[in-house]
C-alpha positions as CSV (number, residue, x, y, z in Angstrom):
1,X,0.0,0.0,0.0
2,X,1.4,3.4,-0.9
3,X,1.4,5.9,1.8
4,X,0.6,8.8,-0.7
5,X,-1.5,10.5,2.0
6,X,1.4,10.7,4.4
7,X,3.5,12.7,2.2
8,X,5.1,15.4,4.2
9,X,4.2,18.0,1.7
10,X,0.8,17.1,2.6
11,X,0.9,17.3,6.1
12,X,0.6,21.1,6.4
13,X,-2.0,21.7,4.6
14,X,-4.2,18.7,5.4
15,X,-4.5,20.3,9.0
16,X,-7.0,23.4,7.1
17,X,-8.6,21.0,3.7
18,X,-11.9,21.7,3.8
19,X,-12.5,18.5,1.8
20,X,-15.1,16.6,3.5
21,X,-12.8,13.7,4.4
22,X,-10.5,16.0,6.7
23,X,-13.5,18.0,8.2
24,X,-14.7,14.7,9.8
25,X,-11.2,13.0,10.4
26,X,-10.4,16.0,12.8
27,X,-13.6,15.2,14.8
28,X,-11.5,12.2,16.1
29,X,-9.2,14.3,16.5
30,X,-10.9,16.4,18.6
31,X,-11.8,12.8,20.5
32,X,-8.4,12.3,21.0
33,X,-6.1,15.0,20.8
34,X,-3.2,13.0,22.3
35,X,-4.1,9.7,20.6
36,X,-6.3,6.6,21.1
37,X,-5.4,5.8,25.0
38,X,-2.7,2.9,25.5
39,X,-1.7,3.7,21.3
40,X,-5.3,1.8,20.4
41,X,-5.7,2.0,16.6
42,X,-8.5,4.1,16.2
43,X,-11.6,1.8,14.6
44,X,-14.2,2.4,12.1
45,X,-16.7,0.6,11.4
46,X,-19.3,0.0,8.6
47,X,-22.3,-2.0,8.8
48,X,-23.9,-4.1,6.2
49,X,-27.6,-5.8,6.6
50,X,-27.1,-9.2,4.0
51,X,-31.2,-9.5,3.7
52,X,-30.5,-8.8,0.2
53,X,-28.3,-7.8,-2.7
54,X,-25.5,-5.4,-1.7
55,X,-25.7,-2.5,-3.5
56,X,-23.7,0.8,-4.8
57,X,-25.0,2.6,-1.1
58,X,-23.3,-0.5,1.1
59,X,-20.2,-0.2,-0.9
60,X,-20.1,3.7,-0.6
61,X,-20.5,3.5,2.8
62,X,-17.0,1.4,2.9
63,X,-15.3,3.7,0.1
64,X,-16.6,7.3,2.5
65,X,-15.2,5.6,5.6
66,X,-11.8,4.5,4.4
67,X,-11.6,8.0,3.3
68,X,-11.8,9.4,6.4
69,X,-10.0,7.0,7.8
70,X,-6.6,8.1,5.8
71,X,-7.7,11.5,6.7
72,X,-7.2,11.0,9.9
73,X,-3.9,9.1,9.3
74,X,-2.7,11.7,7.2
75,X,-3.4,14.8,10.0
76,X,-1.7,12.4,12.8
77,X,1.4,11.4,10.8
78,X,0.3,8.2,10.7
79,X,-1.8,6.9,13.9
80,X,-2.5,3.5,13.6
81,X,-6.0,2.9,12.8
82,X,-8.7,-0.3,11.9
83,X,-11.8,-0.7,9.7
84,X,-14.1,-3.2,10.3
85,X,-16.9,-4.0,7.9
86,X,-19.5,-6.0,10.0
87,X,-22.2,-7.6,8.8
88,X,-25.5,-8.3,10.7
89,X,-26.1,-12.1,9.8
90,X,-27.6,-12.9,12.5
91,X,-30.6,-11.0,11.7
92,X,-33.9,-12.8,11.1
93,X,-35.0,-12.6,7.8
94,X,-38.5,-10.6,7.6
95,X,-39.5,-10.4,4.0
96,X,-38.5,-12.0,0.9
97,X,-36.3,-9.7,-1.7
98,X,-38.1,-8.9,-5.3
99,X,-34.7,-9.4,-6.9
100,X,-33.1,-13.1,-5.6
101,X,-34.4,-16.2,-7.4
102,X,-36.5,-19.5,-5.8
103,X,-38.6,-16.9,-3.6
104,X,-41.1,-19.8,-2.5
105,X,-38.0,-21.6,-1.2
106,X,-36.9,-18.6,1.0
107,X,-40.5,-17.9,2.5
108,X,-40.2,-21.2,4.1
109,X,-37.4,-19.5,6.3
110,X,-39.0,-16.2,7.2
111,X,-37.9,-15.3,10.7
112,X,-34.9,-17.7,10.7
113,X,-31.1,-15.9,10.8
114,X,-29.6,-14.9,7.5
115,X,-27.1,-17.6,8.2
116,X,-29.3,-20.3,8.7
117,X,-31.3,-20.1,5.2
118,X,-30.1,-22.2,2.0
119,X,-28.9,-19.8,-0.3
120,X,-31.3,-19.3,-3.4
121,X,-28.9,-19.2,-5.8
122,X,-27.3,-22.6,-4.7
123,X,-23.8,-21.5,-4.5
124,X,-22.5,-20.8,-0.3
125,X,-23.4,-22.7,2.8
126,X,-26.2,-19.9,3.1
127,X,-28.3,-16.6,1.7
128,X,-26.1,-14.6,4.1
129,X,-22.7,-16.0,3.3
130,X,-23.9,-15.4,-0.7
131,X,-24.3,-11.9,0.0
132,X,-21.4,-11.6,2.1
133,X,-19.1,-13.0,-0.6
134,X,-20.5,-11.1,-3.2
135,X,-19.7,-7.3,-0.8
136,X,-16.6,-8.7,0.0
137,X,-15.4,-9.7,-3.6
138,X,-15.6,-6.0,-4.9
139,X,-14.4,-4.8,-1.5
140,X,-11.3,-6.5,-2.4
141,X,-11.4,-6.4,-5.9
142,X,-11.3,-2.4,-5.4
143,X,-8.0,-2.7,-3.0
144,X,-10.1,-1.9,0.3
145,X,-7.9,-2.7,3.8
146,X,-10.8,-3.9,6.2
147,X,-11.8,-7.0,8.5
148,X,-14.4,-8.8,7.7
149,X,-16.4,-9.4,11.3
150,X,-19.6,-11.7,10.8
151,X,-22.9,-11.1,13.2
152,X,-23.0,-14.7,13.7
153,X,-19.5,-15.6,14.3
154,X,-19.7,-13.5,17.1
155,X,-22.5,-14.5,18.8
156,X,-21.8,-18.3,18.7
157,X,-18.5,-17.9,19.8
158,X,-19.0,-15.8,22.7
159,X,-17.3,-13.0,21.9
160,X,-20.1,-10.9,22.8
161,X,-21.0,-12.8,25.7
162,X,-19.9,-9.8,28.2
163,X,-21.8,-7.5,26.3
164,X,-24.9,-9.6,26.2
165,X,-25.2,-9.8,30.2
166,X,-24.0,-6.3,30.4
167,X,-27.2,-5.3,28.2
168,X,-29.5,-7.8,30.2
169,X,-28.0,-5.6,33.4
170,X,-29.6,-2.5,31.9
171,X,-32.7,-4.0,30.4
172,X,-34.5,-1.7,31.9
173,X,-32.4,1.7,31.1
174,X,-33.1,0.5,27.9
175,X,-36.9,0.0,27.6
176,X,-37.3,3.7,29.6
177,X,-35.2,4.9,26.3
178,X,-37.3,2.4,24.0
179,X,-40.4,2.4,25.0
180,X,-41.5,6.0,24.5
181,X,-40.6,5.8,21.0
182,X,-42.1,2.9,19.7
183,X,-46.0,2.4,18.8
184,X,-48.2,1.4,22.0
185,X,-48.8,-2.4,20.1
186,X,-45.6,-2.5,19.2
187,X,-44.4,-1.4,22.5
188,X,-46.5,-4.2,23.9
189,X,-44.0,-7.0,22.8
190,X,-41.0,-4.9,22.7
191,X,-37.4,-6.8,24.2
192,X,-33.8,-5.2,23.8
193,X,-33.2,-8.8,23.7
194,X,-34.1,-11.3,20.4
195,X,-34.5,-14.8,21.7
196,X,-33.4,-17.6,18.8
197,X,-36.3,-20.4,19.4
198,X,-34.9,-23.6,20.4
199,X,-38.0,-25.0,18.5
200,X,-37.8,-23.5,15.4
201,X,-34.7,-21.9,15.3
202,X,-36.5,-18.6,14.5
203,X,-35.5,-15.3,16.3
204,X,-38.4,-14.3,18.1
205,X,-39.9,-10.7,18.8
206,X,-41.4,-11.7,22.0
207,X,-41.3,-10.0,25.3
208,X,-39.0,-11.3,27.9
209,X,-37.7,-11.6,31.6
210,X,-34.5,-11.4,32.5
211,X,-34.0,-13.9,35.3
212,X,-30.0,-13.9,35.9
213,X,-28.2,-11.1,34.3
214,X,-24.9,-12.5,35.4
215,X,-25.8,-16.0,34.0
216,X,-27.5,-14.7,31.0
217,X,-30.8,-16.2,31.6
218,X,-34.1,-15.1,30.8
219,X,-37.8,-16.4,30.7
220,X,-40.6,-16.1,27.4
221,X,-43.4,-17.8,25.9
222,X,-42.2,-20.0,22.7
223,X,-45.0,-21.9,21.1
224,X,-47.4,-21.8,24.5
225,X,-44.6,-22.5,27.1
226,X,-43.0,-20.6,29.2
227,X,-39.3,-21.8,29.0
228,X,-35.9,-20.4,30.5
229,X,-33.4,-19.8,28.1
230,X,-29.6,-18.6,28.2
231,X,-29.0,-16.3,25.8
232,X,-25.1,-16.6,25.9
233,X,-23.0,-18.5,22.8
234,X,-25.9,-17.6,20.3
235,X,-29.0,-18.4,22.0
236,X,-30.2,-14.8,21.1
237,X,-29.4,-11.5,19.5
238,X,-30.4,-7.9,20.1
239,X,-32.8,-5.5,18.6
240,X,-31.1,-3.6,15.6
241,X,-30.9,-0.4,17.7
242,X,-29.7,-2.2,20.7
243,X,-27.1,-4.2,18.4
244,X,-25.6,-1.0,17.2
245,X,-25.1,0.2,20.5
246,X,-23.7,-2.9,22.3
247,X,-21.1,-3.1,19.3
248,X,-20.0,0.4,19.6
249,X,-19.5,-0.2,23.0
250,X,-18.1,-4.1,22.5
251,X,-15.7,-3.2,19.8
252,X,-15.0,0.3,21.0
253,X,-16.1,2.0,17.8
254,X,-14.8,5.5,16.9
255,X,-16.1,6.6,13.9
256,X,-19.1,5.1,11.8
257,X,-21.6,7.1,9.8
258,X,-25.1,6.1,8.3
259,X,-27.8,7.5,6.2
260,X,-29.8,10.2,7.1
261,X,-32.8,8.1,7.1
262,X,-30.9,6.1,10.1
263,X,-30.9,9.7,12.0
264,X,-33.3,9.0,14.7
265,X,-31.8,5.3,15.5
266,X,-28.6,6.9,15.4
267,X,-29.8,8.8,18.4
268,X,-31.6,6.6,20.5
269,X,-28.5,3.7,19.9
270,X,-26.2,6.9,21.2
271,X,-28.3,6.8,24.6
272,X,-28.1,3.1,24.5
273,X,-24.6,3.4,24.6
274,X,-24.2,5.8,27.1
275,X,-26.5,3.6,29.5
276,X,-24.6,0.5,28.9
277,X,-21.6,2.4,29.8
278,X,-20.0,3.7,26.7
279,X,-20.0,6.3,23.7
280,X,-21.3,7.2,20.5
281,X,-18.7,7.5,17.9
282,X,-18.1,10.0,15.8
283,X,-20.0,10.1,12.2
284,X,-21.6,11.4,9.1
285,X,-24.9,11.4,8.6
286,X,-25.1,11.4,4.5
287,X,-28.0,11.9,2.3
288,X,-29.6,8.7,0.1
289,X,-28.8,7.6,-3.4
290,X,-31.8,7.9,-5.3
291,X,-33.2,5.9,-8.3
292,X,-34.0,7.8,-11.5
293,X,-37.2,8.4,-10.2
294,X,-36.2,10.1,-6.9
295,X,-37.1,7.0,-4.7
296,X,-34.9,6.2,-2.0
297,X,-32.6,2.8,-3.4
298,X,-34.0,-0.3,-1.5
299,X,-31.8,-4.0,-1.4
300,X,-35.3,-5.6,-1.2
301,X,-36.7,-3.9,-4.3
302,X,-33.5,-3.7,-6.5
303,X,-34.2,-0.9,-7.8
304,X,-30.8,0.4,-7.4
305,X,-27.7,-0.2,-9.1
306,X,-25.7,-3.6,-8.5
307,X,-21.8,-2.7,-8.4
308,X,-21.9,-5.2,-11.6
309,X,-24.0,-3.0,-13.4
310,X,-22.1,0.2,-12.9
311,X,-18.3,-2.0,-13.7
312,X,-20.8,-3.1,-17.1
313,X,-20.9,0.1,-18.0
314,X,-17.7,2.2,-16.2
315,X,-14.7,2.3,-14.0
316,X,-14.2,1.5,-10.5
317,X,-12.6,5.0,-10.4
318,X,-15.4,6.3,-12.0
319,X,-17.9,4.9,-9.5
320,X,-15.8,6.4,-6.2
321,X,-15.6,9.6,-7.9
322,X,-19.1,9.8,-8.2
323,X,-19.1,8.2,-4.3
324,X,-16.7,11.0,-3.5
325,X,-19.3,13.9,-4.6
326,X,-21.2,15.8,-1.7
327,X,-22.1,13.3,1.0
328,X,-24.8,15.4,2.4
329,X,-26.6,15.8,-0.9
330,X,-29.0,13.3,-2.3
331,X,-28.1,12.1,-5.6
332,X,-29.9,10.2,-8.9
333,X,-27.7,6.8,-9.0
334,X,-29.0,5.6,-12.3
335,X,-27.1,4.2,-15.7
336,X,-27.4,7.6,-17.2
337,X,-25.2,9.3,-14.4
338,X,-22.1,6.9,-15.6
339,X,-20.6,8.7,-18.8
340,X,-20.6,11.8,-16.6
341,X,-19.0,10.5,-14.1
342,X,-16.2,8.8,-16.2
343,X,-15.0,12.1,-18.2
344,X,-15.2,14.4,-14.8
345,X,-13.0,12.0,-12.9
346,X,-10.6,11.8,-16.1
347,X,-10.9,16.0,-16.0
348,X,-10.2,16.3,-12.5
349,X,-7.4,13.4,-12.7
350,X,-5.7,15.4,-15.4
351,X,-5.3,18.6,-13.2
352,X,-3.5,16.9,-10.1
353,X,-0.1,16.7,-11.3
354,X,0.0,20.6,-11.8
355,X,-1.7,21.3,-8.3
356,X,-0.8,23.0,-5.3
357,X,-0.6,20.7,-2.2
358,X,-3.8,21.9,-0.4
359,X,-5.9,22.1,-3.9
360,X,-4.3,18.1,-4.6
361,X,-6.2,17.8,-1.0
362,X,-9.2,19.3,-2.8
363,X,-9.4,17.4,-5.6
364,X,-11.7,14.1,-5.4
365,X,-9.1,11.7,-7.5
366,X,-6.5,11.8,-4.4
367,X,-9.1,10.5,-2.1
368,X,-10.7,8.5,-5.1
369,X,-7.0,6.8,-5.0
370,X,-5.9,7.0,-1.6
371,X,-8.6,5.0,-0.5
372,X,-7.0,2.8,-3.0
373,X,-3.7,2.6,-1.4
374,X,-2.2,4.0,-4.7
375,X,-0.7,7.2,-6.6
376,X,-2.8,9.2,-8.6
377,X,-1.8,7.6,-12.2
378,X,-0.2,10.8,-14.0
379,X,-1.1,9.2,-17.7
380,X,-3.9,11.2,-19.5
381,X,-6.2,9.3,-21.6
382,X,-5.9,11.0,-25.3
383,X,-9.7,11.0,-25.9
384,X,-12.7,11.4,-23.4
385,X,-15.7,8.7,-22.6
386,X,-17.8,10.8,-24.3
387,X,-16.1,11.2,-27.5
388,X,-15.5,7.4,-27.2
389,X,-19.1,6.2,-27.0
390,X,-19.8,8.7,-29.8
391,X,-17.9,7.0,-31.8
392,X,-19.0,3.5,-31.1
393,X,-22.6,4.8,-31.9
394,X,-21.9,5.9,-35.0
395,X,-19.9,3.0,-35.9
396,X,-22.9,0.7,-34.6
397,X,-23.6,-2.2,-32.3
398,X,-22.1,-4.9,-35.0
399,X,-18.7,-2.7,-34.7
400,X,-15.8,-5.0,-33.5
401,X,-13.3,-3.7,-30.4
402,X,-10.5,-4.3,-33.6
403,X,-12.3,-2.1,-35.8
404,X,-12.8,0.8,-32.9
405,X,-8.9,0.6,-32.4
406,X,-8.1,1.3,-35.9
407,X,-10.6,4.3,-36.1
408,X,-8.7,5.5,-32.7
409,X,-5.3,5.1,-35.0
410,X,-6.4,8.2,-37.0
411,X,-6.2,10.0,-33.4
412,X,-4.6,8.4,-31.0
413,X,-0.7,7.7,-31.6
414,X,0.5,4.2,-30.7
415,X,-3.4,2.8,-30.5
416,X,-3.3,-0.2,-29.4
417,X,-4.5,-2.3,-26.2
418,X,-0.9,-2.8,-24.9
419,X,0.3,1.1,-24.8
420,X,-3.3,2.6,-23.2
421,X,-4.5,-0.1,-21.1
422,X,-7.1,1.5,-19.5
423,X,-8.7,2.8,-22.8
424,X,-9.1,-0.7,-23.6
425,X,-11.0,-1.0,-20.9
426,X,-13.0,1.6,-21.9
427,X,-13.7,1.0,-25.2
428,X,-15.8,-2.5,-23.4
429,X,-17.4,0.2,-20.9
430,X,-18.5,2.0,-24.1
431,X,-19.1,-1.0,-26.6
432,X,-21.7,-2.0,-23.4
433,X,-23.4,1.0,-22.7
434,X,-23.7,1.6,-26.4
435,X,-25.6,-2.0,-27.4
436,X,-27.8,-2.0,-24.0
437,X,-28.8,2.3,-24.1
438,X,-27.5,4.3,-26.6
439,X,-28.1,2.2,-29.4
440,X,-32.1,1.2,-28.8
441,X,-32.8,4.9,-28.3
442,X,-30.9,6.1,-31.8
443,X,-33.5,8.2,-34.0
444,X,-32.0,10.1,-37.0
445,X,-34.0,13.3,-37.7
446,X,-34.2,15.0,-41.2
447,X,-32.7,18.4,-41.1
448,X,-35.2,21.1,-41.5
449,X,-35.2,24.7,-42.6
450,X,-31.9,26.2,-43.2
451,X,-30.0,22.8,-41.4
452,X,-30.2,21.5,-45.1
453,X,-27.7,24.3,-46.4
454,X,-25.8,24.5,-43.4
455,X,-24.6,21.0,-43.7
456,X,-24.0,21.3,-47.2
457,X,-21.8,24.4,-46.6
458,X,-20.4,21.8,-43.7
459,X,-19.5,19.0,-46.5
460,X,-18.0,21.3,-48.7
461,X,-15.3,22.8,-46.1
462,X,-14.9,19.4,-45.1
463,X,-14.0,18.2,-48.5
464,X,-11.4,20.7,-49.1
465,X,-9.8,19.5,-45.8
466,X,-6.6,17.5,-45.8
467,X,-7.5,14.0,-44.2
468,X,-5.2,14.9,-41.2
469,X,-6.6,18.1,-40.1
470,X,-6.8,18.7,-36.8
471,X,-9.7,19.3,-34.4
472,X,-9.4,23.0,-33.8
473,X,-9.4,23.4,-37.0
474,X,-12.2,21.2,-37.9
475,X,-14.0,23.1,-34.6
476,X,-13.6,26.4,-36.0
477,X,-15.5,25.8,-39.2
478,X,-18.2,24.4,-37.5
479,X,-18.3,27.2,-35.5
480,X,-17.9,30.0,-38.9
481,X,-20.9,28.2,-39.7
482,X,-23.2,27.7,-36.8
483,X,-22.5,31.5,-36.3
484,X,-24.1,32.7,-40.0
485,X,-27.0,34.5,-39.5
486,X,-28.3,33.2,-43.1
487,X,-29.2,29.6,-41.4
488,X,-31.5,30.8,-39.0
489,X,-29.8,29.4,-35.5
490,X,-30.7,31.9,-32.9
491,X,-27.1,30.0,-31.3
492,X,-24.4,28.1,-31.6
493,X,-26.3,25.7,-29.1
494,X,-29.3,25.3,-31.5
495,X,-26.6,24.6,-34.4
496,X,-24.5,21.8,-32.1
497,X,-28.3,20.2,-31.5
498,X,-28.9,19.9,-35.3
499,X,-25.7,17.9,-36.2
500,X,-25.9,15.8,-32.8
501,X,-29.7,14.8,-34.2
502,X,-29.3,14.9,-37.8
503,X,-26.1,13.1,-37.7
504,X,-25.7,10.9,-34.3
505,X,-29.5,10.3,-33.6
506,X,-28.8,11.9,-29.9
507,X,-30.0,15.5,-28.3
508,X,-26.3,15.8,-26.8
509,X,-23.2,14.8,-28.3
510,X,-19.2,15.3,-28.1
511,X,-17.0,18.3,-29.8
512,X,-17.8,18.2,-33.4
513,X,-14.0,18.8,-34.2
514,X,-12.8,16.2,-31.9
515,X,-15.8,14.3,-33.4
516,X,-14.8,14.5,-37.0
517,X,-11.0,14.3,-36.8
518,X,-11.7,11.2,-34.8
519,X,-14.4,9.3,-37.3
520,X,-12.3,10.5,-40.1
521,X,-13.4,13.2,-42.6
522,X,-14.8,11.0,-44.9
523,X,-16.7,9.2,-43.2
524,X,-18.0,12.2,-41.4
525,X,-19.0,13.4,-44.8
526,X,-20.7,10.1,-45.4
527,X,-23.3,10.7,-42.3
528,X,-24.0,14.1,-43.7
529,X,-24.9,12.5,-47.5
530,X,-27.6,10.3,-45.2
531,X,-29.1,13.1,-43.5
532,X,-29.2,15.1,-46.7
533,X,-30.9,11.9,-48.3
């Protein structure tokens, strides 16, 4: 792992960033202005609920955290510090997810712990472990530094065991910070404690006695008899809110933040805490991801973007830039938001190298990449996404990656997999997104009213070009044109629009220069003989 962030030039200036990461790492310290006590690392923490799918929120919640995390490294010179990514697998299941296979199957198993149903897709030991692999495979794929604590694990072994009869101790102090919260029938059955059935195996939501704290025992009704029941080595786990708290406290948790729609448990698990004797850590409270439709992303309805899709489609740089963006603002997390978000993290990777220190700070790409535990690559990419997925829609959805390469020759010196890498990988990002959403929406228009003439006068200047002109020049005769007030284009905008719908089927498009020099003169004069025809 590179220690980019600890770079002395950065230390200075890291102490006033205002980039969001360093606002929030000096909130720890604040906490601990002379260090974690007994030189503790520091922990975050990140939780993940495997009741379905993860999704682009569970692994931005990760990508935020680890970015704080090296803030905070990089204003202490290096404190030591932990992350642990903990997933509540333990939790019964309650409803079935719309987007997981064999439904029926899992229906069987409502109530039950994650970790005790057969997985639906027939590939782990259970639905939770599937879920769990799938977070942790991009959470390593991307070059995350974390421990992987399971809900379960935890339980069964004991290792919570303390915490457990410390939270039976203050059952009480914790239904008197419940209780007033809660709906009176749900308040009616309300325990900090989650019994697991020895019957049926399923976690109940029952009320219950505590009958020896210090032994863990405690009394309920399963199935129309009152039983006694130690709730020590996995007998039982706690409600969510209650969970969150004993962990904090457990674990000694520094720093975790959570969605604004988690505010209010937030605050009651904060009193929790402080009744069972500890803290509430430092956090973030961030704003949703929305869908396209400005509904807040669910793992039970899917309606959100799978980390496959956005890798389909982009970069995984491209995906924690967009992660990067104003935490406290809520965002549309949709396909369309990907080309964006590829060409502004090329943009703002391209300016880093010439930055001062405390703007490098500033810039999204070094947190993008120290979260990484990388350098910032210094190679600029010699054409953007945009202009890229242009030109694959032009060329069509039968064009080979071959045939894409040797249209990038006319542009691009040396094009060729082996000397730009990550262009390669591109070129798939846009050969996808082109066959599954630019193509199906393609819809040439004829050119109307004086666009007729104007591309004709376009042809012409293009045909007395040499084959190798370059962009600006090819840009400034678009723009002679667009600007001649015997077309009729009240502005240049209204001109760009015409060729981007006469002669790419789009409303928006690239540079027209960049464009033409890119598809070749020819056969840029070639699309304007269709329109004309």
């Amino acid at each position: 792992m590179t220690d980019l962030h600890l770079h002395p030039s950065l230390r200075e200036p890291a102490q006033t960033s205002k980039a969001w990461p360093f606002e929030e790492a000096r909130k720890l310290v604040k906490r601990y202005p002379d260090g974690k006590p007994g030189g503790e690392a520091v922990l975050f923490e990140t939780g993940y609920g495997p009741s379905g799918l993860p999704h682009i929120g569970t692994f931005n919640e990760v990508l935020r955290t680890t970015m704080v995390r090296r803030a905070y490294e990089a204003l202490t010179g290096g404190a030591p510090t932990r992350l642990v990514a903990f997933s509540d697998d333990m939790d019964g299941l309650r409803k079935v997810p719309d987007n997981v296979p064999n439904g029926d199957m899992l229906r069987e198993y409502l109530g039950k712990p994650l970790t005790a149903i057969p997985d639906p897709f027939g590939k782990y030991e259970s639905f939770a472990h599937h879920n769990n692999a799938m977070l942790r495979e991009f959470l390593d794929r991307f070059g995350f530094e974390y421990e992987f604590v399971s809900s379960t694990e935890q339980y069964t072994a004991g290792a919570f065991d303390d915490a457990l009869k410390n939270v039976l101790r203050h059952n009480q102090d914790i239904l008197d910070i419940m209780l007033p919260t809660l709906r009176a029938e749900r308040a009616a059955t309300y325990s900090p404690i989650l019994p697991v059935s020895p019957k049926s195996g399923i976690v109940l939501q029952v009320p219950v006695t505590v009958v020896d704290a210090d032994k863990g025992l405690v009394s309920f009704e399963d199935e129309g008899e009152t039983i006694t029941h130690s709730v020590l080595g996995g007998g039982a786990k706690l409600q969510w809110k209650v969970d969150w708290a004993m962990r904090w406290v457990a674990l000694g948790v520094d720093y975790e933040m959570y969605g604004k729609d988690l505010t209010d448990s937030g605050v009651q698990s904060g009193k929790i805490a402080k009744a069972l004797g500890g803290r509430k850590p430092e956090g973030l409270i961030y704003e949703m991801f929305l869908d396209e439709k400005g509904e807040k992303i669910s793992k039970s309805k899917g309606n959100g973007l799978s980390l496959e899709q956005w890798l389909d489609y982009g970069s995984e740089e491209s995906l924690a830039f967009f992660a990067y963006r104003e935490p406290k603002a809520a965002k549309q997390l949709h396909i369309g938001v990907i080309p964006k978000a590829i060409d502004e993290y090329l943009q703002m990777r391209g300016s880093y190298p010439g930055q001062e220190p405390d703007k490098r700070l500033g810039n999204p790409v070094h947190h993008v990449h120290v979260a990484r535990g990388e350098d910032v690559p210094a190679a600029e990419l010699p054409v953007t996404f945009g202009l890229l997925l242009n030109l694959v829609a032009v060329m069509g959805a039968d064009a080979s990656k071959e045939q894409i390469w040797r249209y990038l020759g006319r542009y691009v010196e040396g094009a060729d997999a082996a000397t730009w890498p990550e262009l390669d990988r591109l070129i798939d990002n846009a050969m996808a997104y082109n066959r599954d959403y630019v193509a199906p929406s393609l819809n040439r228009r004829k050119p109307a009213g004086g666009e007729e003439a104007a591309l004709k006068e376009l042809d012409d200047k293009l045909a007395a070009l040499p084959a190798d002109a370059s962009a600006d020049d090819i840009q400034n005769i678009v723009y002679e044109i667009g600007k001649n007030e015997a077309y009729g284009f009240e502005s240049l905008r209204d001109w760009f629009r015409a060729l981007y719908e006469t002669l790419l089927g789009s409303s928006a498009g690239p540079r027209m220069g960049s464009f033409i020099a890119l598809f070749g003169i020819d056969n840029t004069r070639r699309l304007i003989a269709e329109a004309l025809t």
